[in-house]
N, C-alpha and C positions, 0 to 999 in steps of 0.2 A: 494457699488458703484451703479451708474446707469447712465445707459444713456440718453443722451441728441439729440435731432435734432434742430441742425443751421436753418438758411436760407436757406442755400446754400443746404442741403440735406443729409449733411453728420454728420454722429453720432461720438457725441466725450464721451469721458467719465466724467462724474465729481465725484470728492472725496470729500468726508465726513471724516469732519476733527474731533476729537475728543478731546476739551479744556483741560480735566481734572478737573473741577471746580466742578462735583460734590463729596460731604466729604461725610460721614459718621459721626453721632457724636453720643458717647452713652450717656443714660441717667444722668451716674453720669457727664460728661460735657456738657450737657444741662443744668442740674440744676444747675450747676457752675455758667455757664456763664448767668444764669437768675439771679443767685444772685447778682452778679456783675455789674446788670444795674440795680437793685434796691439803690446801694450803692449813690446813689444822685441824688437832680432835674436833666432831660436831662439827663439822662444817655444811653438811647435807642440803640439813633443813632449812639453815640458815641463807645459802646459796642458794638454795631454789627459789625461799621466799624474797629474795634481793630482785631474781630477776623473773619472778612472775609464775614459775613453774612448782610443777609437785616436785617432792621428796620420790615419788614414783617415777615421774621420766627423766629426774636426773640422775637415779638408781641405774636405770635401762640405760642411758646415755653412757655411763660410767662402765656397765657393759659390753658394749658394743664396742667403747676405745678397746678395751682389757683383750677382747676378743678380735680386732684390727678391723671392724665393719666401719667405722670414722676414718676417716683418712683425710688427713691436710690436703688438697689439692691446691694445686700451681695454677697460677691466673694464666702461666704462658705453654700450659699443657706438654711440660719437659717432665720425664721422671727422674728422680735426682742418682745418679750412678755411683758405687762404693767401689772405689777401686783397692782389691786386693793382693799381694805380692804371692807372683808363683810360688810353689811349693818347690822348695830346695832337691833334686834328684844326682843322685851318683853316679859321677860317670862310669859305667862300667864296658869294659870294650865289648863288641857280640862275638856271641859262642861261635867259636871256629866251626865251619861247617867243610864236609866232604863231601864234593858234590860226585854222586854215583849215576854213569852213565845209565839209559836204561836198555836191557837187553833186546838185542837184535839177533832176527830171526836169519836164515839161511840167503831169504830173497832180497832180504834191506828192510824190509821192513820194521819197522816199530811196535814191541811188544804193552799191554799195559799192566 
């Protein structure tokens, strides 16, 4: 609440009224509802108005899929694993190697 002064000098109160109209929505019904305006020409406007929102945050919404910031998450907090086949490699035998002692000095010792 706060107060207010008239003309008159005298303070009244004014109330702060609270609509209710801000939601809550999670990702898995964001992505829903982004697929759902993908399903034809003009779908936008139409979608948003179906389910209460602007044409402006299911723009941003439709963004943020495109751009991977939405992500379906798993209730059982598993990430889902793509399993792909090695990559095909040639056997090739290894290069014959020579192996050269290394020289040694008069007393035995080891040169480097």
């Amino acid at each position: 609440m706060d107060l207010m002064n008239d003309l008159t000098g005298h303070f009244s109160r004014m109330e702060i009224v609270d609509s209710g109209r801000r939601r809550r929505f999670t990702d898995e019904a964001k992505l829903a509802i982004v697929a759902e305006s993908y399903n034809g020409p003009r779908q936008v406007t139409a979608t948003a108005q179906r389910h209460g929102i602007t044409r402006w945050q299911l723009n941003a919404w439709r963004r943020a899929a495109r751009e991977g910031r939405l992500v379906h998450r798993s209730t059982n907090g598993f990430v889902p694993a793509i399993v792909v086949a090695e990559p095909v490699v040639a056997n090739t035998p290894p290069a014959a190697t020579v192996a050269v002692p290394p020289p040694v000095s008069d007393h035995g010792r080891m040169e480097c």
